[in-house]
C-alpha positions in Angstrom: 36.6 -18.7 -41.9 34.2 -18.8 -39.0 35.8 -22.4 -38.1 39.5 -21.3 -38.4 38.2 -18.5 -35.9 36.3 -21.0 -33.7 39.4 -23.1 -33.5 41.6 -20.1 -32.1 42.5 -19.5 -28.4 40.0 -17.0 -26.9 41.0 -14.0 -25.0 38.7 -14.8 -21.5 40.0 -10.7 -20.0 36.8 -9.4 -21.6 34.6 -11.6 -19.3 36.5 -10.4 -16.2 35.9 -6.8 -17.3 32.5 -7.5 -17.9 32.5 -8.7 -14.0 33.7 -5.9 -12.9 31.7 -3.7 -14.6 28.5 -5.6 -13.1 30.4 -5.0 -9.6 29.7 -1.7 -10.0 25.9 -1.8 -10.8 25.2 -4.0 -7.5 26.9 -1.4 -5.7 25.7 1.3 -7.4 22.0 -0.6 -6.6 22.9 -1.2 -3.2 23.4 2.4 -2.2 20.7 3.2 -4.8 18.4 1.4 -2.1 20.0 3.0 1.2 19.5 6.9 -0.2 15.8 5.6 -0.8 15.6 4.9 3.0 15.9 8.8 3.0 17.3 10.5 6.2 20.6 11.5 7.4 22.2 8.9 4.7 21.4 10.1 1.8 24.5 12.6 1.2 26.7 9.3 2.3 24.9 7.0 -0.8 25.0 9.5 -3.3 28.6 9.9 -2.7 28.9 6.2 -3.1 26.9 6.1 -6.3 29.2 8.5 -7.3 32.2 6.8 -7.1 30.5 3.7 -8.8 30.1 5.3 -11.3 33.9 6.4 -11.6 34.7 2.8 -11.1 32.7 1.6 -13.9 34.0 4.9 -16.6 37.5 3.5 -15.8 36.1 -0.4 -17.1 34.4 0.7 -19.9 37.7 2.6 -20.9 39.8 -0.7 -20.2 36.9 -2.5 -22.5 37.2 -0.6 -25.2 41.1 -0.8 -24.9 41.3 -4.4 -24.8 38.9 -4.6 -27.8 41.2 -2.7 -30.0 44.4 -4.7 -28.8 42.7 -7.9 -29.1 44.0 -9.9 -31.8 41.2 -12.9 -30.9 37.4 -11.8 -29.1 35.2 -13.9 -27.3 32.7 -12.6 -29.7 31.6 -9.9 -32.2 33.6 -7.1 -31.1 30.7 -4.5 -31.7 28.7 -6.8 -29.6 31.3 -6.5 -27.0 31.5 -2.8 -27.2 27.1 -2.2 -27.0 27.3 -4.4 -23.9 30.0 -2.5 -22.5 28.0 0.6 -23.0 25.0 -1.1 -21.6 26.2 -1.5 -18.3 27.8 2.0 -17.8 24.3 2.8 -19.5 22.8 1.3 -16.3 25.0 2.7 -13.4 25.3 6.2 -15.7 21.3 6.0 -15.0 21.6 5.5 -11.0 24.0 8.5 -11.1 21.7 10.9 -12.6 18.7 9.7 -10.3 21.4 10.4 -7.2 21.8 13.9 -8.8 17.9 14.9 -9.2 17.6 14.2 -6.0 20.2 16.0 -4.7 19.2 18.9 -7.1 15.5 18.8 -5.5 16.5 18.1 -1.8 14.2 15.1 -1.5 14.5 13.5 1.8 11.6 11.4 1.5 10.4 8.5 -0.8 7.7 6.9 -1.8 6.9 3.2 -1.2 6.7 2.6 -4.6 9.7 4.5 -5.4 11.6 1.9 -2.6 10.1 -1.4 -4.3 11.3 0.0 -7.6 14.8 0.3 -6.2 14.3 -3.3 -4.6 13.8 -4.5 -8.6 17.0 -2.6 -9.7 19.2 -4.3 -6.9 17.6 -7.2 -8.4 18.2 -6.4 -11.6 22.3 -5.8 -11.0 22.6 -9.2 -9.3 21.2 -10.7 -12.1 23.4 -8.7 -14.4 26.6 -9.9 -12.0 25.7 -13.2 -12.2 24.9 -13.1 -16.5 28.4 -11.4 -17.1 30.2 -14.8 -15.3 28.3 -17.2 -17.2 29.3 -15.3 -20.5 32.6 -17.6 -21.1 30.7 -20.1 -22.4 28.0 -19.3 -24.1 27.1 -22.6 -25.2 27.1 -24.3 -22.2 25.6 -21.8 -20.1 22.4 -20.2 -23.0 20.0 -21.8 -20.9 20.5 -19.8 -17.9 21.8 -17.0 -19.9 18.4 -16.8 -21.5 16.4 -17.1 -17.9 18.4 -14.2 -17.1 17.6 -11.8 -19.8 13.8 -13.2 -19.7 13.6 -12.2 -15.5 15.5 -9.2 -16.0 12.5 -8.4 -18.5 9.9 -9.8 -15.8 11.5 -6.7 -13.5 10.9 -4.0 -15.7 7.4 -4.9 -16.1 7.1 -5.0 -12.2 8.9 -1.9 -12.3 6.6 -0.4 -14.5 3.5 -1.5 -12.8 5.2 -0.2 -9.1 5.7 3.2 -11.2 2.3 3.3 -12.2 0.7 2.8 -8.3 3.3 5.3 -7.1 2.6 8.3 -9.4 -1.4 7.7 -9.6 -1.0 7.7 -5.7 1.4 10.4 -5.6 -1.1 12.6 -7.9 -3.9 11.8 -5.7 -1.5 12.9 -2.3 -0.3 15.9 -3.8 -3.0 17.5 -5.9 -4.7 20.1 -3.6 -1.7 20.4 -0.8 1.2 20.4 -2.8 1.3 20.1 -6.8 5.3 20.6 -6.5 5.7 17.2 -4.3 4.1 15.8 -7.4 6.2 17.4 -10.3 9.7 16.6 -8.0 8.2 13.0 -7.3 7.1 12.2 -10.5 10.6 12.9 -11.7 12.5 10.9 -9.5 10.5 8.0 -10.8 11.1 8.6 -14.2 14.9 8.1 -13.2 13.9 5.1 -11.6 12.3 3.4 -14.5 14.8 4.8 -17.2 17.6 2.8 -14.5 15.5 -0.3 -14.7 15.2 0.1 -18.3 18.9 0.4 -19.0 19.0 -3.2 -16.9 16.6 -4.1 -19.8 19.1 -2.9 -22.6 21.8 -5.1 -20.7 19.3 -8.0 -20.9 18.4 -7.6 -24.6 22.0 -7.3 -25.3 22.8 -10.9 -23.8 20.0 -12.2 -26.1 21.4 -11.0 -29.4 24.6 -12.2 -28.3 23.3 -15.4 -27.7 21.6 -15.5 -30.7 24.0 -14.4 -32.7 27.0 -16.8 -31.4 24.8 -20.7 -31.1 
C-alpha cells in the first residue's frame, strides 16, 4: 500500500503551519536576545515572548486539527504531531526562561548567558529555514540533514558557553553574593533546556528523514 499512498496528492497546509510555527521561535529568539541586553527593555521582550508563545499555542492547535481532518499527510501523522510539539516545546522553553526572570528581577546578564541566547537565535533560523525545505523531503535531505547536524553543533556550543558562565559566575559570587549565584545559575538552566528543545526539533527532522527515504 505504501505505493498507492505515495501516488496520492499530498496535503502541502502542514508545511505552512510548520512555517509559521518556526515564525514564532525566531521571534520568540529575537526578543529572547533583546531582554538579555537587560535594562529598561526587558518588561517590553518578555511581553513579546509572551505573545509568541500565544501565537505558536494557536498553530500547534491548527496542527493537530488538520492532522485529524486530513484524509492524505505529508508524512507519518505521529511524526507530524512530535514535531509539532517540538517547536511549541522550544518557544514554551523561552517563555518560562522570560518568567524566571521576571520572578527573580534580574536586570543583568552574564556574557555567557548573552552568547547562549546568540546560539538560540541561531538555532530558530535554522529551524525556520528546516520547516520550508520539509515539502520535499527527497530533494532537499541533504540540507535537511546539515540542519539537524548544526543545530546539534549549537547545543554543544551552548553547553560549553554554559559551563564558562556558571564556573565564572561561582567564582564572582561565592564570598559577596551566593544568591547572584543560585538566581544566575537558574536562568542558565533555562537557557540550555531552550537550546535543547531546538535539539529535540533537530532530532525530529532526522527520524523523519529517515523514516520517509
Amino acid at each position: 500500500m505504501r505505493w498507492f499512498h505515495a501516488l496520492l496528492p499530498r496535503e502541502e497546509k502542514f508545511v505552512d503551519l510548520f512555517v509559521r510555527h518556526a515564525d514564532t521561535l525566531v521571534d520568540g529568539a529575537a526578543a529572547l536576545r533583546r531582554l538579555l541586553e537587560g535594562g529598561a527593555g526587558i518588561a517590553t521582550a518578555c511581553a513579546e515572548i509572551m505573545a509568541h508563545e500565544h501565537a505558536a499555542d494557536e498553530v500547534a492547535r491548527d496542527t493537530l486539527m488538520a492532522v485529524r481532518r486530513t484524509f492524505i499527510t505529508p508524512f507519518d501523522r505521529s511524526d507530524i504531531k512530535e514535531l509539532a510539539n517540538s517547536l511549541d516545546d522550544s518557544i514554551d522553553q523561552m517563555q518560562k526562561t522570560a518568567k524566571a526572570i521576571t520572578l527573580f528581577e534580574v536586570t543583568d546578564f552574564e556574557p555567557e548567558m548573552r552568547e547562549m541566547a546568540d546560539l538560540i537565535v541561531n538555532a530558530a533560523a535554522l529551524t525556520r529555514e528546516a520547516m520550508a525545505l520539509m515539502s520535499q523531503l527527497r530533494g532537499n535531505s541533504t540540507r535537511l540533514n546539515a540542519i539537524a547536524e548544526e543545530i546539534t553543533h549549537l547545543e554543544e556550543r551552548a553547553d560549553q558557553a554554559y559551563d564558562r558562565g556558571l564556573k565564572a559566575l561561582f567564582l564572582k559570587s561565592r564570598a559577596a553574593d551566593p544568591m547572584a549565584y543560585i538566581v544566575g545559575s537558574e536562568v542558565y538552566d533555562h537557557l540550555e533546556k531552550v537550546v535543547d528543545r531546538f535539539e529535540d526539533v533537530a532530532n525530529r527532522i532526522s527520524g523523519i528523514l529517515i523514516e520517509n527515504l
